[in-house]
C-alpha positions as CSV (number, residue, x, y, z in Angstrom):
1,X,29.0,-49.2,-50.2
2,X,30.5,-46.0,-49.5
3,X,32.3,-45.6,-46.0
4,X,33.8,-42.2,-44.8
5,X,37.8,-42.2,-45.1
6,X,37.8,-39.4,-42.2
7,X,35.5,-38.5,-39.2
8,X,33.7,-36.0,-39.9
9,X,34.5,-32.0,-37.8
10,X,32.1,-31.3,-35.3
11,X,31.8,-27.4,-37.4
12,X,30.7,-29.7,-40.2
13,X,28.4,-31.9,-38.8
14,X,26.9,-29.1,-36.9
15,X,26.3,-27.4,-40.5
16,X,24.8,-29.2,-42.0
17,X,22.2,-30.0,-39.1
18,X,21.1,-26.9,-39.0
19,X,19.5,-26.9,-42.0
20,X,16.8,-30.0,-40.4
21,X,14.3,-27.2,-40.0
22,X,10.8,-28.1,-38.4
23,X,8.0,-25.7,-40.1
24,X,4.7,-24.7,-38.5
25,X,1.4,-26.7,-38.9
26,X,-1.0,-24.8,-42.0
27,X,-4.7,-24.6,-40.4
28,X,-7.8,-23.2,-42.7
29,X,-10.9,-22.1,-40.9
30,X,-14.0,-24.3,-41.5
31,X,-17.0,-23.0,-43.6
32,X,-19.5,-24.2,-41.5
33,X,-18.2,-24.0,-38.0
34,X,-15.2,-21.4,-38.3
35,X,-12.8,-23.7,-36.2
36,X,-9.1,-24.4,-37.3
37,X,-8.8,-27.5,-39.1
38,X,-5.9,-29.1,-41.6
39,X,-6.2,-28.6,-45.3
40,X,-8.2,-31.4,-47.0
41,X,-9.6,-32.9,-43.9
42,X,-12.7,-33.1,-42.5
43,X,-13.6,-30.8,-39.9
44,X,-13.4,-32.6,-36.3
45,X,-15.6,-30.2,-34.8
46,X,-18.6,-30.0,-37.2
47,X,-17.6,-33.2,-39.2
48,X,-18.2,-31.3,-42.6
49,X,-16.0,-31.6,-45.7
50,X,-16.4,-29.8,-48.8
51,X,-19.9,-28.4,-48.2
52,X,-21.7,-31.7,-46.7
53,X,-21.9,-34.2,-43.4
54,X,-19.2,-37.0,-44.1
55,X,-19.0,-37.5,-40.6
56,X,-21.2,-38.3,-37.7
57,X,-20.7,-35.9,-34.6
């Protein structure tokens, strides 16, 4: 297995870190109900996905 021969900087380390970016959350609005939901979910509100009931509310 590969070990480091040297410790890496603290410049370097921080470098490379800062590309760990977080990214926002993507929310559609609901046919039915018009509330926020995730892509390719069911809707939490209304409990609708893709047009019929899927789950009880």
């Amino acid at each position: 297995m590969a070990v480091p021969k040297r410790r890496m900087s603290r410049s370097n380390t921080r470098s490379r870190r800062s590309q760990w970016k977080t990214s926002a959350v993507v929310t559609v609005d609901c046919p039915q109900c018009k509330s926020a939901k995730l892509p390719h979910t069911a809707c939490a509100v209304c409990g609708t996905y893709n047009g019929r009931q899927v789950i009880e509310v």
